[in-house]
C-alpha positions in Angstrom: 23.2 1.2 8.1 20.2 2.8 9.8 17.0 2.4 7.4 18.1 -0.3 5.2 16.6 -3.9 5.2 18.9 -6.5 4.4 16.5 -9.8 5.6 13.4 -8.1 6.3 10.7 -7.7 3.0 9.6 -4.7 2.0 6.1 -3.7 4.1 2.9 -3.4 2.7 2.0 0.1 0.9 -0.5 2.4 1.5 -2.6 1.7 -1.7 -2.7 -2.2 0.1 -4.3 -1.1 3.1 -7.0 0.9 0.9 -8.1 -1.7 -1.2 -7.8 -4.7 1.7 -10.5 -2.0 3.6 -12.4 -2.0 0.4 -12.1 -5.3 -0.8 -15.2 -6.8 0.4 -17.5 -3.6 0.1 -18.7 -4.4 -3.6 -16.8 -0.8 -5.2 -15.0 -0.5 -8.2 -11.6 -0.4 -7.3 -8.5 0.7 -9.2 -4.6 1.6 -8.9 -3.3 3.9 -11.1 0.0 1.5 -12.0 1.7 -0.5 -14.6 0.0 -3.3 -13.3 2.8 -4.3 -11.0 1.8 -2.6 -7.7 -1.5 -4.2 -8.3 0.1 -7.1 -8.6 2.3 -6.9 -5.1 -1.1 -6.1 -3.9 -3.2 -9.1 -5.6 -0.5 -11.7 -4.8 1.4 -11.2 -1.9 -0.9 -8.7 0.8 -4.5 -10.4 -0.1 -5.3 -13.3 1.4 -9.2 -13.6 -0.1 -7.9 -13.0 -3.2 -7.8 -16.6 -4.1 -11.2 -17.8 -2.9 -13.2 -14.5 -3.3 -14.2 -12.3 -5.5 -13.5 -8.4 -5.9 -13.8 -6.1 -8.6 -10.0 -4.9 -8.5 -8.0 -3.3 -11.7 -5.3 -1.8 -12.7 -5.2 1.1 -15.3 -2.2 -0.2 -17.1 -0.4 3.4 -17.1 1.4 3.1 -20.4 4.7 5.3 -21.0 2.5 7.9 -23.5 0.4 8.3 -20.5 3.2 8.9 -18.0 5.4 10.7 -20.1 2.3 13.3 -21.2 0.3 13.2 -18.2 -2.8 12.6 -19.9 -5.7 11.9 -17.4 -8.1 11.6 -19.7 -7.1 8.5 -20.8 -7.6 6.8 -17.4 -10.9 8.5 -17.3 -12.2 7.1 -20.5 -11.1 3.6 -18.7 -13.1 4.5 -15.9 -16.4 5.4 -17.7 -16.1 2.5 -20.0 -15.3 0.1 -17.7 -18.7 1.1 -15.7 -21.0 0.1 -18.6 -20.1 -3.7 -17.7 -19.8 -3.5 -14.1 -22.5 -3.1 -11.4 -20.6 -1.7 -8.4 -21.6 0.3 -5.9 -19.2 2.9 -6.1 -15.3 4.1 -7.6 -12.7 3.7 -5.8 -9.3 5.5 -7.8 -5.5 5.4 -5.8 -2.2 5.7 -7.1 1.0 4.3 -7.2 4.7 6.1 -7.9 4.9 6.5 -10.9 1.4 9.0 -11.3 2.7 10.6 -7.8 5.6 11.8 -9.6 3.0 13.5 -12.5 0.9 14.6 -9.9 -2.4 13.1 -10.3 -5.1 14.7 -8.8 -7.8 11.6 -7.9 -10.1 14.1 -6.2 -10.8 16.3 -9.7 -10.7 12.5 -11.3 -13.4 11.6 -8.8 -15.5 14.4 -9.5 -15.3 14.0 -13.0 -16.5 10.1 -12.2 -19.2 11.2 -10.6 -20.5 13.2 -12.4 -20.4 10.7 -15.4 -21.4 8.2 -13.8 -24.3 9.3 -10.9 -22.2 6.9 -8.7 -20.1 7.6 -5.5 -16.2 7.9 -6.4 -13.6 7.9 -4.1 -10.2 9.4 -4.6 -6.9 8.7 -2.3 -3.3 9.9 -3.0 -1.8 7.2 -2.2 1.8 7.1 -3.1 3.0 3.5 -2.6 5.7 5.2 -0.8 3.9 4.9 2.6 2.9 1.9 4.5 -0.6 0.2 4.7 -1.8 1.5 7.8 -1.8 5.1 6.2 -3.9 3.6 3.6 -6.0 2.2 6.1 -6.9 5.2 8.1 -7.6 6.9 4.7 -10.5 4.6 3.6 -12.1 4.0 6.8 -12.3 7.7 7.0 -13.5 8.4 3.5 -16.4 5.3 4.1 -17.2 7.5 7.3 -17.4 10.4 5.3 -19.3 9.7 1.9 -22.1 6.2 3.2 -23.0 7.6 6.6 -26.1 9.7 6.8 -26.6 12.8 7.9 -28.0 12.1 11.5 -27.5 9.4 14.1 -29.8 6.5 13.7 -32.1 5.3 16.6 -29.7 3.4 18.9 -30.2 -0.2 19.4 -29.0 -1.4 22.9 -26.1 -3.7 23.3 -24.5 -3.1 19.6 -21.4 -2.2 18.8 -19.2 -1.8 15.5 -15.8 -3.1 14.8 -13.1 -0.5 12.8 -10.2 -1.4 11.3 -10.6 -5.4 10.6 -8.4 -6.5 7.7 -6.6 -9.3 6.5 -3.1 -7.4 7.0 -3.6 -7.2 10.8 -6.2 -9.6 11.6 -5.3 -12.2 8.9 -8.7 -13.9 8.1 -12.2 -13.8 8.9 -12.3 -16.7 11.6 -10.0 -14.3 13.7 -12.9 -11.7 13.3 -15.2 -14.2 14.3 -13.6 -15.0 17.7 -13.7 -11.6 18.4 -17.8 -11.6 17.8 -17.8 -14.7 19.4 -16.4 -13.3 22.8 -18.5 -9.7 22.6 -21.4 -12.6 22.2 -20.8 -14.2 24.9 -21.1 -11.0 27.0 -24.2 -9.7 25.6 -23.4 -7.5 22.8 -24.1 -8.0 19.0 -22.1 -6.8 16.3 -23.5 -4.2 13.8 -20.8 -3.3 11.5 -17.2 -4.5 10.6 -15.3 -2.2 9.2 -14.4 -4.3 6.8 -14.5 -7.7 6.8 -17.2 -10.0 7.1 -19.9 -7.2 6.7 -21.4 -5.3 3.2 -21.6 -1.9 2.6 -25.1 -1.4 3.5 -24.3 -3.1 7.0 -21.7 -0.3 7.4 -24.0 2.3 6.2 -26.6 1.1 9.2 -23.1 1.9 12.1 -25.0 4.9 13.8 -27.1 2.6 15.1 -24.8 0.8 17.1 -23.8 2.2 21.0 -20.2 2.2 20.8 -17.4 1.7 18.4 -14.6 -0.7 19.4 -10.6 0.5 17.4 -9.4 -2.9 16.8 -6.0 -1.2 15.6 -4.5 2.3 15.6 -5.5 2.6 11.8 -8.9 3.2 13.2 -8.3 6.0 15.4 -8.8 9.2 13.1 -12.5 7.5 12.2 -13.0 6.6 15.7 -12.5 10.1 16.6 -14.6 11.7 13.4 -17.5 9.3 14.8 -17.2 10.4 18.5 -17.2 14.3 17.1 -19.3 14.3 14.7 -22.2 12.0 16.1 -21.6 11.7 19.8 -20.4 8.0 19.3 -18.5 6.6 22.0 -15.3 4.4 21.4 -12.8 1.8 23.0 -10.0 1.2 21.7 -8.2 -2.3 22.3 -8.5 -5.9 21.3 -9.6 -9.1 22.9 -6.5 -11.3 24.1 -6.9 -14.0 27.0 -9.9 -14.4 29.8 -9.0 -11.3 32.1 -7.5 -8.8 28.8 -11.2 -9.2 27.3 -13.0 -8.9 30.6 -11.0 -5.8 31.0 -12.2 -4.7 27.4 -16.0 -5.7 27.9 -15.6 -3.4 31.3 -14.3 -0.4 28.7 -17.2 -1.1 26.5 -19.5 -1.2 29.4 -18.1 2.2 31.1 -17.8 4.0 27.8 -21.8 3.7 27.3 -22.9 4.8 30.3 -20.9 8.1 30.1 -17.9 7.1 31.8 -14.2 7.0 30.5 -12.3 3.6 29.7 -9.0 2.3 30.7 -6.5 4.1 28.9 -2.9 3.4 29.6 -2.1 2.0 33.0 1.2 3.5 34.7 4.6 2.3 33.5 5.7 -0.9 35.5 9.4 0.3 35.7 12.6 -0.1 34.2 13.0 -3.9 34.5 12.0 -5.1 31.3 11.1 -8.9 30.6 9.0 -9.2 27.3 8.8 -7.2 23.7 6.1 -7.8 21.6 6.2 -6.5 17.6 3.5 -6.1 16.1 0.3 -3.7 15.1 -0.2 -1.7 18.0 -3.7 -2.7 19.7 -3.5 -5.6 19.4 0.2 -6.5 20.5 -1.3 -3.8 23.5 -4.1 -6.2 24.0 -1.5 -9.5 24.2 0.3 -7.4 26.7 -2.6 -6.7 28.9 -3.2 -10.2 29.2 0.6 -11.3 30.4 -0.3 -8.6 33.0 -3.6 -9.8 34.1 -3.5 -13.2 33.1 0.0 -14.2 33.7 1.3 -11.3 36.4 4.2 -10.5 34.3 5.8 -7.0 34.2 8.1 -5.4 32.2 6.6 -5.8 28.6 7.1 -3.3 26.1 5.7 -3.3 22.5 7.4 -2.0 19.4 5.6 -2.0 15.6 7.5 -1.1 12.1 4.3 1.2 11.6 2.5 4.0 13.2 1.0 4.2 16.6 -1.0 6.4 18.8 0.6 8.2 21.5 -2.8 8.3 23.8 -2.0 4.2 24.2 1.6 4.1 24.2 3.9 3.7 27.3 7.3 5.1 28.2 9.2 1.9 27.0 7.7 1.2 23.6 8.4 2.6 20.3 7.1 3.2 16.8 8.2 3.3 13.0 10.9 1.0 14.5 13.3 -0.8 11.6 15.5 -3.5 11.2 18.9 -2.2 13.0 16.9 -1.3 16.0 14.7 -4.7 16.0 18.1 -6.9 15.9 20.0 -5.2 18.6 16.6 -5.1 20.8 15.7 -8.6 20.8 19.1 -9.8 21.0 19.3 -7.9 23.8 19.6 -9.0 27.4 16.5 -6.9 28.0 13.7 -9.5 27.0 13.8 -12.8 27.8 10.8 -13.9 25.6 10.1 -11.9 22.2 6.2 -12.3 20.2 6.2 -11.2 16.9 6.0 -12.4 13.5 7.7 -15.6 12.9 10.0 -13.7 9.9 11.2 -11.8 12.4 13.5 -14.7 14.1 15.8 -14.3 11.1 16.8 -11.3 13.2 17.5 -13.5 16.0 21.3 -14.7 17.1 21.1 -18.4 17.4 23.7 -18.5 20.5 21.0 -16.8 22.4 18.4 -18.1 24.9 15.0 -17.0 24.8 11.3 -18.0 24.4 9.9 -16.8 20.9 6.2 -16.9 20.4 4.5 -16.3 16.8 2.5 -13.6 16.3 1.6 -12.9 13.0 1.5 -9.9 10.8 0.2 -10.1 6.9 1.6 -6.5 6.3 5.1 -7.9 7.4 5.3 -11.9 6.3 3.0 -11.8 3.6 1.7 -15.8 2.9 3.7 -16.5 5.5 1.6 -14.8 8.0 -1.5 -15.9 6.9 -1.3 -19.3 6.9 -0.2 -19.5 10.2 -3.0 -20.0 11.2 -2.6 -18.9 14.8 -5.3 -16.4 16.2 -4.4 -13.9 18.9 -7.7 -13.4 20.2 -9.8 -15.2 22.7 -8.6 -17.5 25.4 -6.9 -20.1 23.3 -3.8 -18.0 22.6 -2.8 -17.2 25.6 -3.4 -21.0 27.0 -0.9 -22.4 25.2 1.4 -19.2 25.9 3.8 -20.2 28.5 3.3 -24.1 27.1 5.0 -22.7 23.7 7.1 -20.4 25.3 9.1 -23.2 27.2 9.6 -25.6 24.0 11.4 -22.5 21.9 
């Protein structure tokens, strides 16, 4: 039956990807729940939560309050609960059950504000969506209430990085390759939007000379930045020697005025390769096999959203389980990268290469202790290596 899951988990919500952006940014943050999508959230789509600490709650909607409706309740909550905290801002979401009462977390926020003196942030997040909606909503609504007014002077050779979080990069050390490699080639990292970087670092991004979308979550702040302050953006990710030359040349072009590498032509019908994953950066693997490798025919597929601007004739979005099993048990592809919960999909009388690429928002623990990184050189070394023992 087309839609339904029968071995795959259920993906990571929208109110996830909001508070895995905002997890490291010292706000207060709260779902409006039960306390069990804070829970799915807590336990099973944040990694730091176990060695780091976050001010995260839930406001333990009780039937009175979902039967009546009664904001005021969480309100009181909120107020009280700011008397013993010190955090730099509110951040309130919801979860099904106030969707279905129709919440309003933008009159909530003002309300917080106002009661408060601090900056409160509202998203309608439904728990119905999947993280990367959630994602694109924070980064925008940071963009929007800790920027100032005008662009900062620009210091030369800095750049910030939107979009990093645990359910698409999997842990900071991944982040840190990434650095690592713009390092080596010059450039400093301002901002990381967020992970690895405070609030105040992210409220210093204007100074930087060029965004970099590490994901297609990123896009719609990317965008909001280029319009509204004249910052200039690449969008892509840093897989193997020649993929992140290619992306230090984008960088490089984009400052001086120039436009980037967008989407090179379609290599034909003749397919060999199918990567799943988050968009960019399953683009960025592919890049790689192209430059690094000289294959052809490689398409990419992700269960989530993608942007059309970077998307080529053969690959496909907001895929789901029917179409991922008959795909890579195709005779199309003769080596598959994706998440390694994805080869329960996979008929065991078939030959093929299978390479791990991980995705929090799809395994969960399983993805992130992987521990395989698919940045830098070192992932695409061992690439053919791996590909030959499967």
């Amino acid at each position: 039956m087309k839609g339904l899951y029968s071995q795959m988990p259920t993906l990571s919500p929208d109110f996830s990807g909001v508070c895995s952006t905002l997890f490291e940014l010292g706000g207060t943050v709260i779902i409006h729940d039960a306390g069990g999508c804070t829970g799915t959230y807590t336990g099973y789509d944040e990694p730091r939560w176990f060695d780091a600490k976050s001010r995260m709650f839930t406001s333990n909607l009780d039937d009175v309050e979902a039967v009546l409706g009664t904001d005021e309740i969480l309100l009181d909550k909120v107020i009280a609960a700011d008397e013993y905290l010190e955090g730099e801002f509110f951040a309130l979401m919801g979860s099904p059950s106030p969707m279905v009462l129709g919440t309003d977390y933008k009159a909530l926020c003002r309300l917080v504000s106002r009661k408060t003196g601090k900056p409160s942030l509202g998203f309608s997040t439904k728990g119905t969506e999947l993280y990367d909606e959630g994602i694109g909503k924070a980064l925008l609504s940071l963009a929007e209430n800790f920027l100032p007014g005008e662009r900062a002077e620009i210091i030369p050779g800095t750049v910030n990085l939107l979009g990093a979080t645990p359910l698409d990069l999997t842990n900071q050390h991944n982040v840190n390759v990434i650095r690592d490699l713009l390092k080596e080639d010059g450039f400093s990292v301002q901002s990381v939007w967020a992970m690895g970087s405070s609030l105040n670092e992210i409220r210093k991004s204007l100074c930087a000379e060029c965004n970099i979308a590490l994901t297609a979550s990123a896009m719609k702040t990317a965008r909001y930045l280029k319009e509204k302050y004249n910052m200039p953006f690449v969008a892509g990710s840093f897989t193997g020697r020649e993929g992140s030359a290619e992306c230090i040349r984008n960088i490089r072009s984009v400052i001086r005025g120039d436009e980037a590498i967008v989407k090179p032509a379609s290599d034909g019908e003749k397919k060999s390769v199918l990567i799943i994953g988050e968009q960019f950066i399953a683009n960025g693997i592919r890049r790689s096999l192209e430059l690094d490798f000289g294959m052809e025919g490689i398409d990419v597929a992700t269960l989530f959203s993608s942007d059309s601007l970077y998307q080529r004739a053969g690959d496909r979005n907001h895929v789901d389980e029917e179409w991922l099993r008959e795909a890579i048990n195709s005779d199309q592809y003769f080596m598959v990268i994706c998440d390694g919960l994805l080869w329960e999909l996979f008929s065991q009388n078939k030959e093929r290469a299978f390479i791990e690429f991980p995705h929090v928002a799809v395994s969960s623990r399983l993805g992130w202790t992987s521990g395989i990184c698919p940045f830098g050189h070192d992932y695409l070394a061992g690439l053919r290596q791996a590909g030959e023992k499967r």
